[in-house]
C-alpha positions as semicolon CSV with decimal commas, in nm:
position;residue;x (nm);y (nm);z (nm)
1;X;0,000;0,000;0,000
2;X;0,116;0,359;-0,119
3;X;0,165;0,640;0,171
4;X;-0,144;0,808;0,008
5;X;-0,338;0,515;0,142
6;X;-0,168;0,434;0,424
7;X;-0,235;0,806;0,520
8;X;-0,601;0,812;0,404
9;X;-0,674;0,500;0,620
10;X;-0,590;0,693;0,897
11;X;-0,738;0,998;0,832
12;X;-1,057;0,794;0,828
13;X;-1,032;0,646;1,104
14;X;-0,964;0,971;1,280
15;X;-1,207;1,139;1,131
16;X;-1,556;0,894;1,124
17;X;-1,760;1,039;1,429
18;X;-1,645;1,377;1,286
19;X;-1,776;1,338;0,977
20;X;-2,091;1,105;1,098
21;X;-2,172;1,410;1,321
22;X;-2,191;1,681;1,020
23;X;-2,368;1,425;0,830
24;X;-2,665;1,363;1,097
25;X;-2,665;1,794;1,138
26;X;-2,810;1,790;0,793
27;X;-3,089;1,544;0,845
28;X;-3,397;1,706;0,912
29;X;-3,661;1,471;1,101
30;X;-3,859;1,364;0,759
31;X;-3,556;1,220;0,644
32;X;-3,391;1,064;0,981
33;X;-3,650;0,806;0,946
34;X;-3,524;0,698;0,591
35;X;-3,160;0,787;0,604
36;X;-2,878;0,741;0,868
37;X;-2,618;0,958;0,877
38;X;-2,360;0,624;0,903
39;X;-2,465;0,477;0,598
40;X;-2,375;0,818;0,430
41;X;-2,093;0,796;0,578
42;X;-1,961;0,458;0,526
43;X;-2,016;0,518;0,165
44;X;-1,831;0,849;0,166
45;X;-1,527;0,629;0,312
46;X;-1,559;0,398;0,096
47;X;-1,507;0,623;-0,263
48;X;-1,278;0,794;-0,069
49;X;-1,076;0,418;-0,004
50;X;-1,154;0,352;-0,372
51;X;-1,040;0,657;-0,505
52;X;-0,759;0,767;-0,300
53;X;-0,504;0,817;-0,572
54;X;-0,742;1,134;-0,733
55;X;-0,697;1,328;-0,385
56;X;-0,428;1,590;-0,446
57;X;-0,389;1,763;-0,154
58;X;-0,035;1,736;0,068
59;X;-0,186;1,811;0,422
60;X;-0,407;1,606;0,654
61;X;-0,654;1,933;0,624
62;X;-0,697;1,943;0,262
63;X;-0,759;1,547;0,276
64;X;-1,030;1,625;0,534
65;X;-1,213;1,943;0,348
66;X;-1,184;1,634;0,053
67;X;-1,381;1,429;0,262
68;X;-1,640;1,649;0,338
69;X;-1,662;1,752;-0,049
70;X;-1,725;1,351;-0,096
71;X;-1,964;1,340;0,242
72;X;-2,135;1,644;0,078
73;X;-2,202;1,462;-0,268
74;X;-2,313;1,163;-0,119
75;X;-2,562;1,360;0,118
76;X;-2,715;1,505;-0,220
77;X;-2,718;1,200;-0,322
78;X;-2,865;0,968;-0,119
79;X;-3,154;1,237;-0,055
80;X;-3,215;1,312;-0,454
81;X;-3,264;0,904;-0,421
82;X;-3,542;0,955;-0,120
83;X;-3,730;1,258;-0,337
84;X;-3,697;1,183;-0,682
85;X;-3,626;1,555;-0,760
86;X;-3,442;1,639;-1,032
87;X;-3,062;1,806;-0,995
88;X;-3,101;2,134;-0,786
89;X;-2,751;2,317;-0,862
90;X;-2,871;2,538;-0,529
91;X;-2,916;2,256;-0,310
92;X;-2,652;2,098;-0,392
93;X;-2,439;2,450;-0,330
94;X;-2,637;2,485;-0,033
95;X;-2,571;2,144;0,129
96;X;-2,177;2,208;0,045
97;X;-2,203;2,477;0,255
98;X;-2,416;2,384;0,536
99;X;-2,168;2,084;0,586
100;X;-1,880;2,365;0,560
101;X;-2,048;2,575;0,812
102;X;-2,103;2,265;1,025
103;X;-1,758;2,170;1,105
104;X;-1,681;2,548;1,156
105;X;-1,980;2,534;1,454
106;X;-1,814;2,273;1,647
107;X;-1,432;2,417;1,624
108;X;-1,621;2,733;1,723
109;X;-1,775;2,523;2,005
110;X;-1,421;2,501;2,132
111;X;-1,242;2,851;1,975
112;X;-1,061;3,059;2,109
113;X;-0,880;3,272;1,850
114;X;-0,582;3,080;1,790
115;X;-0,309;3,118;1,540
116;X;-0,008;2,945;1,597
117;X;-0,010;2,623;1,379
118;X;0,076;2,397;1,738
119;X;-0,248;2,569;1,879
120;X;-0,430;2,504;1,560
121;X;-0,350;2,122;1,583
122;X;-0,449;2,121;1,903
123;X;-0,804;2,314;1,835
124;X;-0,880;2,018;1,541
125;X;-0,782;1,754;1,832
126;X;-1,029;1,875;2,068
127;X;-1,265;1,938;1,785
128;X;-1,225;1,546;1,660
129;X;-1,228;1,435;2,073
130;X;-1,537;1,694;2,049
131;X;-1,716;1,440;1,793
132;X;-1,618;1,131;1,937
133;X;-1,764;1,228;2,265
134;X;-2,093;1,369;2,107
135;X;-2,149;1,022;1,927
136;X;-2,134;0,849;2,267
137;X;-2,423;1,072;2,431
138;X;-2,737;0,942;2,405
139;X;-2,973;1,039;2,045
140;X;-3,195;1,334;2,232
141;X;-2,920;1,433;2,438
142;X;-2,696;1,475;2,105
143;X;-2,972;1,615;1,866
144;X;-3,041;1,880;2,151
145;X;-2,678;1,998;2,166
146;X;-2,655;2,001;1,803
147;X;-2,975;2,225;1,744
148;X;-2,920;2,442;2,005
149;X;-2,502;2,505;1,944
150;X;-2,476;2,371;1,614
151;X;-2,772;2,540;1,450
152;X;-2,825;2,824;1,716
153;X;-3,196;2,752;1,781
154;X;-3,444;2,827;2,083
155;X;-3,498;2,579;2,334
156;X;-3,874;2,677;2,251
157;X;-3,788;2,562;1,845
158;X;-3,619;2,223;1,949
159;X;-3,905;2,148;2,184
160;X;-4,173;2,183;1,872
161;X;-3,881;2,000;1,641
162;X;-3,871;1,711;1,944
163;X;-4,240;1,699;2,033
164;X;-4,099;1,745;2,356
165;X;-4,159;2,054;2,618
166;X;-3,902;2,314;2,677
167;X;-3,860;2,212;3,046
168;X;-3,771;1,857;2,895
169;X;-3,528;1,998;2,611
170;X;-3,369;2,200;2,842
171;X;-3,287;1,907;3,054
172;X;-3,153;1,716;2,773
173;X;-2,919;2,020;2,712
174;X;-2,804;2,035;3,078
175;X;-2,744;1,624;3,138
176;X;-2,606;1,645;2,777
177;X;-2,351;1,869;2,859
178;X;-2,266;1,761;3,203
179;X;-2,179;1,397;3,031
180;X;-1,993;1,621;2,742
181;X;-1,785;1,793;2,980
182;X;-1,738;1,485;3,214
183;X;-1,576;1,291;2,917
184;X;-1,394;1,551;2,812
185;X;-1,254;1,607;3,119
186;X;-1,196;1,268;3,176
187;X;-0,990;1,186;2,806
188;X;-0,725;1,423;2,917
């Protein structure tokens, strides 16, 4: 195996909850039902497995912003499959950048301004510890967090979106959080 694989292989593996996370922040609750976010996923890693040799990209970063270019056409893809619409140029433009603006939200979740390329290495390992945590929390707990810090809504909005009441929601964010910051604290 090449050092392009070799590399790629564990970029993946690094990267899977990350990338399983900004896949499940761009299912809306009509499609959760028909489409998980791993299957996206897994598919994404697979082309990208299958078609290492076309990345072209020197750093672990551009390899990852690949990824979520491949993550991104699969998305379109496998929901163009669930609503037999034609090809919508916008979406598909739109969905690019909602998974772009995705991983920003969680490394803003954890910014600070940093600039020094150490601190920035440091800021994507928390942000990739970040997404391995969040995929251990329980669904609500993790849909609640995402919503609220992910997509900046109301606790009043994800309590309609959850058929849930605000007083419940606003549990799941505080339990969800405690457990977030218990296993963060806990990994170092």
């Amino acid at each position: 195996m090449n050092n392009a694989a070799e590399n790629l292989e564990h970029v993946v593996e690094r990267y899977r909850q990350y990338l399983v996370l900004l896949a499940d922040r761009q299912l809306n609750s009509r499609l959760r039902g028909k489409l998980d976010a791993s299957d996206v996923v897994q598919q994404t890693l697979l082309e990208a497995h299958q078609n290492h040799e076309q990345f072209r990209g020197a750093h672990e970063a551009e390899m990852v912003a690949w990824l979520r270019k491949i993550l991104a056409n699969n998305m379109l893809d496998a929901i163009r499959g669930l609503r037999r619409e034609k090809r919508d140029v916008d979406r598909e433009q739109s969905i690019e950048a909602a998974i772009e603006q995705s991983s920003v939200r969680m490394e803003g979740w954890l910014a600070v301004e940093q600039s020094r390329p150490s601190q920035q290495l440091a800021r994507q390992e928390e942000t990739l510890q970040l997404a391995d945590t969040m995929a251990g929390l329980p669904e609500a707990q993790r849909e609640a967090l995402i919503l609220k810090n992910g997509h900046g809504w109301t606790v009043t909005e994800i309590a309609q979106h959850m058929g849930r009441s605000s007083t419940a929601v606003a549990g799941l964010l505080k339990r969800g959080l405690k457990q977030l910051r218990q296993q963060l604290i806990e990994s170092e």
